[in-house]
NUVEX-114694 format. One line per 5 residues: number of its first residue (from 1); their letters; for each residue x, y, z of C-alpha. Coordinates in steps of 0.25 Angstrom, whole numbers, plus 5000, padded with zeros to 4 digits. Layout:
! residues N
NUM = a = X,Y,Z; ...;
END
This chain:
! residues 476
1 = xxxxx = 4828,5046,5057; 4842,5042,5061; 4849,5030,5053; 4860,5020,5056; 4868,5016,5046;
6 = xxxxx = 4873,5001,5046; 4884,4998,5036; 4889,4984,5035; 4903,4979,5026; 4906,4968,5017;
11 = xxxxx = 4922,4969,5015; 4929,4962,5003; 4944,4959,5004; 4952,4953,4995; 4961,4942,5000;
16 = xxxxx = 4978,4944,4999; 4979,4932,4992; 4987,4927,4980; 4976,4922,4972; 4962,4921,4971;
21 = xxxxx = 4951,4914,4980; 4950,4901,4974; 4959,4902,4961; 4974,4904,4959; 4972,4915,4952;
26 = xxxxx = 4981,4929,4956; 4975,4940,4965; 4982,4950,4958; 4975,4965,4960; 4977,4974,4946;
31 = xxxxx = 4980,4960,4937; 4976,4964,4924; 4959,4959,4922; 4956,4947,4923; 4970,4940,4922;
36 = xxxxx = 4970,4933,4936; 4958,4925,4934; 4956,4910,4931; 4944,4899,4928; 4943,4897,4943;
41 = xxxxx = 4939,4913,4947; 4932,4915,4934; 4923,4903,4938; 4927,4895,4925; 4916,4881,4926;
46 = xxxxx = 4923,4869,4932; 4933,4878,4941; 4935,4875,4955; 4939,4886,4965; 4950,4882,4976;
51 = xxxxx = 4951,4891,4989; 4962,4900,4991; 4969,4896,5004; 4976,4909,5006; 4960,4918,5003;
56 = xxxxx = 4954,4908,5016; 4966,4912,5025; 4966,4925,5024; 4950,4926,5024; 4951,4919,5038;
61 = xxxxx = 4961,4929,5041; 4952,4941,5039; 4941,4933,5047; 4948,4931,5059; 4956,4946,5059;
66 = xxxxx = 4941,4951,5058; 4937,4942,5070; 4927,4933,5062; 4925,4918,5066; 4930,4911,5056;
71 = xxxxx = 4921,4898,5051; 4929,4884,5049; 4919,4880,5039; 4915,4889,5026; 4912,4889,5012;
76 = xxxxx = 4911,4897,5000; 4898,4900,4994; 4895,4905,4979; 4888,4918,4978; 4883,4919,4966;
81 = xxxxx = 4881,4933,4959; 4882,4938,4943; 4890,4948,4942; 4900,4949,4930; 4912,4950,4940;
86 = xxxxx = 4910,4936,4945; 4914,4927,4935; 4907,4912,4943; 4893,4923,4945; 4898,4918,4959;
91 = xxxxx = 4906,4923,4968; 4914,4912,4979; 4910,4917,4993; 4906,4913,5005; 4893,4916,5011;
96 = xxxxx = 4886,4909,5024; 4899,4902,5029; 4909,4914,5028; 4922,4909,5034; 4921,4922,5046;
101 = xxxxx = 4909,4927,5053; 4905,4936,5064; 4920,4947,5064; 4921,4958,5070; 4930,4972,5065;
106 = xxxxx = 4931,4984,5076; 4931,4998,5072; 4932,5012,5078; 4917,5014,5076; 4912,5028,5075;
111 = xxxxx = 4912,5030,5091; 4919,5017,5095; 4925,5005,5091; 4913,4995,5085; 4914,4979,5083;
116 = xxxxx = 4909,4979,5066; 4905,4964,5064; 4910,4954,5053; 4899,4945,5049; 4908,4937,5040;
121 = xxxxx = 4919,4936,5032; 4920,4927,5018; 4928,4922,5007; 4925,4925,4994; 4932,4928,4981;
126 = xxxxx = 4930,4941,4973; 4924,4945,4959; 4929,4952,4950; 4929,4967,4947; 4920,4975,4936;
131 = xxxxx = 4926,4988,4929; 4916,4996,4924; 4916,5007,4911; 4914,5020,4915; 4906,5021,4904;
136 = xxxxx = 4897,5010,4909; 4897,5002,4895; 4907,4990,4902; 4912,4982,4913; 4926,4974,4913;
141 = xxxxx = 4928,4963,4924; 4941,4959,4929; 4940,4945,4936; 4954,4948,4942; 4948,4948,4954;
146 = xxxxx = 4938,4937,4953; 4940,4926,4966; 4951,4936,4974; 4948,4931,4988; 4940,4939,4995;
151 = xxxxx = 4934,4939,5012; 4921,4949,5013; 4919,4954,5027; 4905,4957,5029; 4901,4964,5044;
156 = xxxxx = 4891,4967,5052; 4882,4979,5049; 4891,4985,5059; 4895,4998,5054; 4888,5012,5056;
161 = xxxxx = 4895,5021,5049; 4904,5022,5037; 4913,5026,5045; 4913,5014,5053; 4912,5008,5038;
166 = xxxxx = 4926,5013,5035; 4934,5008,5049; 4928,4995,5047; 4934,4994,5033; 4947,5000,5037;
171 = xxxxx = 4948,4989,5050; 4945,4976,5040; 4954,4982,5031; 4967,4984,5041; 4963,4970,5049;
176 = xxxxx = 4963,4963,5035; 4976,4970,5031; 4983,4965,5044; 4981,4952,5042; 4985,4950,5028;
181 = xxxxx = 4971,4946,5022; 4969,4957,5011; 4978,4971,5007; 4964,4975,5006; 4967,4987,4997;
186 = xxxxx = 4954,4994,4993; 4960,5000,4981; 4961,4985,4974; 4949,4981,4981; 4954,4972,4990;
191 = xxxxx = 4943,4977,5000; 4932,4983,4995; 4919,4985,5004; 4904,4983,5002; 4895,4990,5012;
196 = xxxxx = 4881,4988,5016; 4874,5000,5025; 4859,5002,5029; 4854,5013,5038; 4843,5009,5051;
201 = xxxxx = 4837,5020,5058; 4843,5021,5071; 4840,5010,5080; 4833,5001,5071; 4839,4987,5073;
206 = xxxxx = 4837,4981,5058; 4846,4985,5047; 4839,4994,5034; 4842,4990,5021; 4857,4991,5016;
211 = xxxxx = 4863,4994,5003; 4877,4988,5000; 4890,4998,4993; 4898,4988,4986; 4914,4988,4984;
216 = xxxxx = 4918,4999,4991; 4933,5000,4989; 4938,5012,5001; 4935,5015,5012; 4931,5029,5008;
221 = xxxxx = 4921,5023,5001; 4916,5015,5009; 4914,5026,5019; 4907,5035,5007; 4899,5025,5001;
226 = xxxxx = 4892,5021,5014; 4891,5037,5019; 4883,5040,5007; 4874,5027,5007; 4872,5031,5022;
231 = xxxxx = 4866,5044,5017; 4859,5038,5007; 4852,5029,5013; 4849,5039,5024; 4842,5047,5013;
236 = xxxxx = 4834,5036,5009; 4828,5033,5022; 4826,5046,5028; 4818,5048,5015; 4808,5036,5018;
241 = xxxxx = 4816,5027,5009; 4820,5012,5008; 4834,5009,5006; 4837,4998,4993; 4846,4987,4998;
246 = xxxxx = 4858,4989,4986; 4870,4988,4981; 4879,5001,4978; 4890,5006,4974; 4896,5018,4979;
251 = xxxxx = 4902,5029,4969; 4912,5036,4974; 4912,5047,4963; 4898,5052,4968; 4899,5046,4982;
256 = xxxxx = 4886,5039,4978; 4881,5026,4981; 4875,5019,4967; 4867,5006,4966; 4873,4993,4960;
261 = xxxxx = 4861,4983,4963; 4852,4977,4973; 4859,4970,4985; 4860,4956,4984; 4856,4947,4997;
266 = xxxxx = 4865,4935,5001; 4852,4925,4993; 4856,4934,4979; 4869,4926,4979; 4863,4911,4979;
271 = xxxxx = 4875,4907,4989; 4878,4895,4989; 4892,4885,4993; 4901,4884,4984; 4901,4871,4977;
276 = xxxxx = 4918,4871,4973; 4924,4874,4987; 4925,4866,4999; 4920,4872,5010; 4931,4880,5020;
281 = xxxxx = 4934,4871,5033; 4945,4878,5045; 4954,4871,5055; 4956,4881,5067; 4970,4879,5064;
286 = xxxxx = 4968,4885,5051; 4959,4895,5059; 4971,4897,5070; 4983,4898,5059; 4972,4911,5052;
291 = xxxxx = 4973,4916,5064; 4985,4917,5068; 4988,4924,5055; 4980,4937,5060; 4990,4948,5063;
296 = xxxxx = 4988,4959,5073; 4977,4967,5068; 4973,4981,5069; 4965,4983,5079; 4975,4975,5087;
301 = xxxxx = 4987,4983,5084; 4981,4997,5087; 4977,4992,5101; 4990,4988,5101; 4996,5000,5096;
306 = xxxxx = 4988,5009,5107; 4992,5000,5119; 5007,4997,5115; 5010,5010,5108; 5002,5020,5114;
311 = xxxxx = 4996,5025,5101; 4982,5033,5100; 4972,5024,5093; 4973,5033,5081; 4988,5030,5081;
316 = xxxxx = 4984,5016,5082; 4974,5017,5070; 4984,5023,5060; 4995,5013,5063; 4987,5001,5061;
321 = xxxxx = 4980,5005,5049; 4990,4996,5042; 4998,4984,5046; 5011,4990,5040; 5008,5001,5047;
326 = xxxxx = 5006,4996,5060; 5017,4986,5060; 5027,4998,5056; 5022,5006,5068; 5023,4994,5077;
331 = xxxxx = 5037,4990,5076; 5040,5007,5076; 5033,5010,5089; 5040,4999,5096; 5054,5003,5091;
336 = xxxxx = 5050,5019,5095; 5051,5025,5107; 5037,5032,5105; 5026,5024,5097; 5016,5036,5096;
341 = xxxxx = 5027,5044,5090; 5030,5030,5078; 5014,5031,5077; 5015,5047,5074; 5026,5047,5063;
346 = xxxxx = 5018,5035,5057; 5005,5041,5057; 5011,5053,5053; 5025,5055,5045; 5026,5042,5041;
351 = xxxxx = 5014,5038,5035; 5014,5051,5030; 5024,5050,5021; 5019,5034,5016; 5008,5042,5013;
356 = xxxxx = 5015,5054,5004; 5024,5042,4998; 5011,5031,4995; 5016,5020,5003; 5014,5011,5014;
361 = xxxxx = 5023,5010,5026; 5031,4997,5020; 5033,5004,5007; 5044,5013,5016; 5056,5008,5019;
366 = xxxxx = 5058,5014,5035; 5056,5002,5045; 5047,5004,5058; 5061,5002,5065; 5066,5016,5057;
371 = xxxxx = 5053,5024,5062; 5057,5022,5075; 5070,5023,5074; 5070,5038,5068; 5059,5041,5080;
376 = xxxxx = 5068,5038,5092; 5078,5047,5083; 5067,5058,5086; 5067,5053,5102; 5083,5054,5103;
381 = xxxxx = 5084,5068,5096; 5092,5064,5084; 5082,5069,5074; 5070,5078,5077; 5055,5076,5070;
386 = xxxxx = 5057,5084,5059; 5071,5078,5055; 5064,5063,5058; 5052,5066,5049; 5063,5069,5036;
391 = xxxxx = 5070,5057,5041; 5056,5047,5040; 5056,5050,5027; 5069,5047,5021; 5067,5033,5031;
396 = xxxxx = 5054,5031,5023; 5062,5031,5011; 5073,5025,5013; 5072,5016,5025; 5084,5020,5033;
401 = xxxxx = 5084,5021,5047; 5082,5037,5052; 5098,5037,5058; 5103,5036,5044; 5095,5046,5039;
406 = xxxxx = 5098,5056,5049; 5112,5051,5049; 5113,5053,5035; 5106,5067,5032; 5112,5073,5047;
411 = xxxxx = 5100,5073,5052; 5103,5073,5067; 5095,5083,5076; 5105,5092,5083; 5104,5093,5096;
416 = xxxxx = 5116,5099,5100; 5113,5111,5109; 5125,5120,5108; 5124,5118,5093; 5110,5122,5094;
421 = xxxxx = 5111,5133,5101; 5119,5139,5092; 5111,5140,5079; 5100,5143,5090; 5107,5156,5093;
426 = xxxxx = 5108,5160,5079; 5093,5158,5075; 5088,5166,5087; 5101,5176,5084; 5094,5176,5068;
431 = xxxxx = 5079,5178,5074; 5077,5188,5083; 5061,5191,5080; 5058,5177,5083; 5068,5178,5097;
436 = xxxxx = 5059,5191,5100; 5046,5184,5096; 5048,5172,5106; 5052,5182,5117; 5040,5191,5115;
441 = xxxxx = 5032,5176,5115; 5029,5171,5104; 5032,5157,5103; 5032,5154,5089; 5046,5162,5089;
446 = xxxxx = 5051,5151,5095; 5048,5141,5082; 5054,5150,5071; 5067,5148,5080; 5067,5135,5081;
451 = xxxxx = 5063,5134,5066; 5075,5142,5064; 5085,5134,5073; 5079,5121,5063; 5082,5127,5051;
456 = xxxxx = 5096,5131,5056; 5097,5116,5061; 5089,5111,5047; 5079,5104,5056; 5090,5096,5065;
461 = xxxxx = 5090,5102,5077; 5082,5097,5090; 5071,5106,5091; 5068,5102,5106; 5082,5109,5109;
466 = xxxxx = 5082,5119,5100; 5069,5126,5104; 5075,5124,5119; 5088,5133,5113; 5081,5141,5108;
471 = xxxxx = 5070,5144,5118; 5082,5145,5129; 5089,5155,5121; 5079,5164,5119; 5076,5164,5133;
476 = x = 5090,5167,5136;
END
């Protein structure tokens, strides 16, 4: 029997505020334990929680940039679970008036681009984190973390691959990026991922029974925690078995999927309003001014990037994998007389060496304006590639502009043909196998000359004109 795999999301992000949900307290990542907590997120009795303006902005953000309809009218609920990270034994959340419904988020897809449906984006505040003894005799809990803002972005049961999984992740993370919401760093847990996946024979219109992998941190992860749960459960029904709704937890020392509990419904929760906050009404104004706050995106800015610039769509994808990285390409490629050749050194030399150094591209000092600067010096003949690619890096290090340099360390390209003539007819005067070797055909003869006029030249000479010299030469 052949199987679909259905995989749906739930997406938590951390909010880029100051301070908590509804406290003052610091959101401060790496504070020591449980210094930035106070009566209100530690749910001391007769507290009162006061909504964090800046946590409501940036939620309707998120919403709109993932193109959900956002309600004017919404409210927190109190989802109640015991758990030793929560404090209140209830978590501040919002539950059948979420405050966006019915988004959408676009992906490659497997063969082609697919539509991944959001059902609803909420509000709710975070709980705190458990550290457990490797020798399984104690837990310690830090409440740092206790009522930092978080949206949970739940879709459709869309997905069909982990793969799919992956590009879904990566597109909320980079839309949410670009418009300010959440650094979402994974590796502080800023976005951390639950997944639900069931399998359906093939054709089969109602879902099988799912099982939920909960806080997955990387994207890695995700796609190997889903992968092996795929198999599994594969496994299970192709041997006449029934698959457990669970919660687990996947171990990514054996690659194995492990159960933490039975999965809760929505009624294990006993929801219900909650009783200290007012209830959330919008003006369209308000709605207008959100917005208007959305930058260009990036899907917007690689179809931009194709049609303006020319680029491949692979091109396109790279350069819009981050906002900086974007908006350095962009102001390069319109300063350069070839935007193809700004996207290859990015893609290539320049990220390359960010890469080697462990830093991002507005950790160097070089402007997009010097990038394109030192390529039309390629263009004019000043400098050949192999000089500009020494050049990049003491640009990247120092931040002035590619004349200076070249100025500085006589750099210029010669192209002076008499004086390259000269050394010409002393390396092919030094080298009679390899003149013999070219005469008798064999073209590789060519490049050990060349090689030799460089060296003579240490790497300045134009290599256009000198394999002209020297090819004119030989003939003569």
């Amino acid at each position: 029997m052949e199987f679909e795999t259905v995989i749906g999301l739930e997406v938590h992000v951390e909010l880029r505020t100051r301070t908590k949900i509804f406290c003052s307290c610091a959101v401060e990542f790496g504070a020591a334990s449980n210094s930035r907590v106070c009566p209100v997120c530690l749910g001391s009795p007769g507290v009162l929680p006061v909504l964090n303006e800046e946590a409501l902005k940036l939620g309707i953000r998120a919403a709109l940039a993932l193109s959900c309809e956002v309600r004017r009218s919404s409210k927190f609920d109190r989802k109640n679970y015991f758990y030793p990270d929560s404090p209140k034994a209830y978590q501040i959340s919002q539950y059948d008036e979420p405050i966006g419904e019915r988004g959408c988020v676009v992906i490659a897809g497997t063969s082609a681009p697919r539509s991944i449906g959001i059902t609803r984006i909420h509000l709710e505040e975070d709980a705190g984190k458990l550290t457990h003894s490797p020798f399984g005799d104690a837990s310690l809990v830090d409440l740092n973390r206790v009522g930092i803002p978080l949206i949970e972005i739940v879709s459709e049961p869309d997905l069909r691959t982990p793969d799919e999984a992956r590009q879904y992740l990566e597109e909320i993370k980079s839309i949410l990026q670009y418009c300010g919401v959440s650094d979402c760093r994974m590796e502080e847990g800023s976005l951390r991922c639950d997944a639900n996946i069931s399998l359906r024979p093939v054709g089969q219109a109602t879902l099988g029974t799912k099982t939920e992998l909960k806080n997955m941190n990387s994207f890695r992860n995700v796609v190997r925690g889903l992968e092996y749960e795929q198999e599994r459960q594969r496994a299970v029904l192709m041997a006449g078995g029934a698959i457990v709704q669970q919660t687990l937890r996947f171990d990514e020392a054996t690659g194995t999927t492990i159960v933490m509990r039975s999965k809760e419904d929505a009624h294990d929760y006993r929801y219900f309003p909650d009783p200290d906050l007012p209830r959330i009404e919008l003006t369209q104004a308000y709605l207008d001014a959100r917005r208007a706050e959305i930058p260009e995106l990036p899907a917007q800015m690689r179809a931009r990037f194709e049609q303006a610039y020319g680029l491949p769509t692979y091109d396109a994808l790279v350069l819009t994998s981050t906002q900086r990285l974007a908006r350095f390409f962009d102001v390069a490629a319109s300063q350069a007389v070839d935007p193809k050749a700004v996207s290859n050194w990015l893609m290539g030399d320049v990220l390359g060496y960010l890469k080697e150094m462990g830093e991002d591209i507005d950790a160097q000092p070089m402007r997009p304006e010097q990038l394109a600067g030192l390529l039309r010096l390629i263009d004019d003949g000043t400098i050949s590639t192999k000089i500009a690619k020494t050049v990049l890096r003491d640009m990247m290090t120092s931040g002035q502009d590619a004349s200076a340099i070249i100025e500085q360390q006589g750099l210029v390209q010669i192209s002076d043909e008499a004086a390259l003539r000269e050394i010409a007819e002393r390396v092919i005067a030094a080298n009679p196998k390899s003149v013999e070797d070219w005469r008798a055909g064999k073209e590789k003869a060519l490049g050990s000359l060349v090689g030799q006029m460089m060296k003579e030249t240490k790497g300045k000479a134009n290599p256009q004109l000198v394999n002209r010299l020297i090819v004119d030469m030989l003939r003569d």
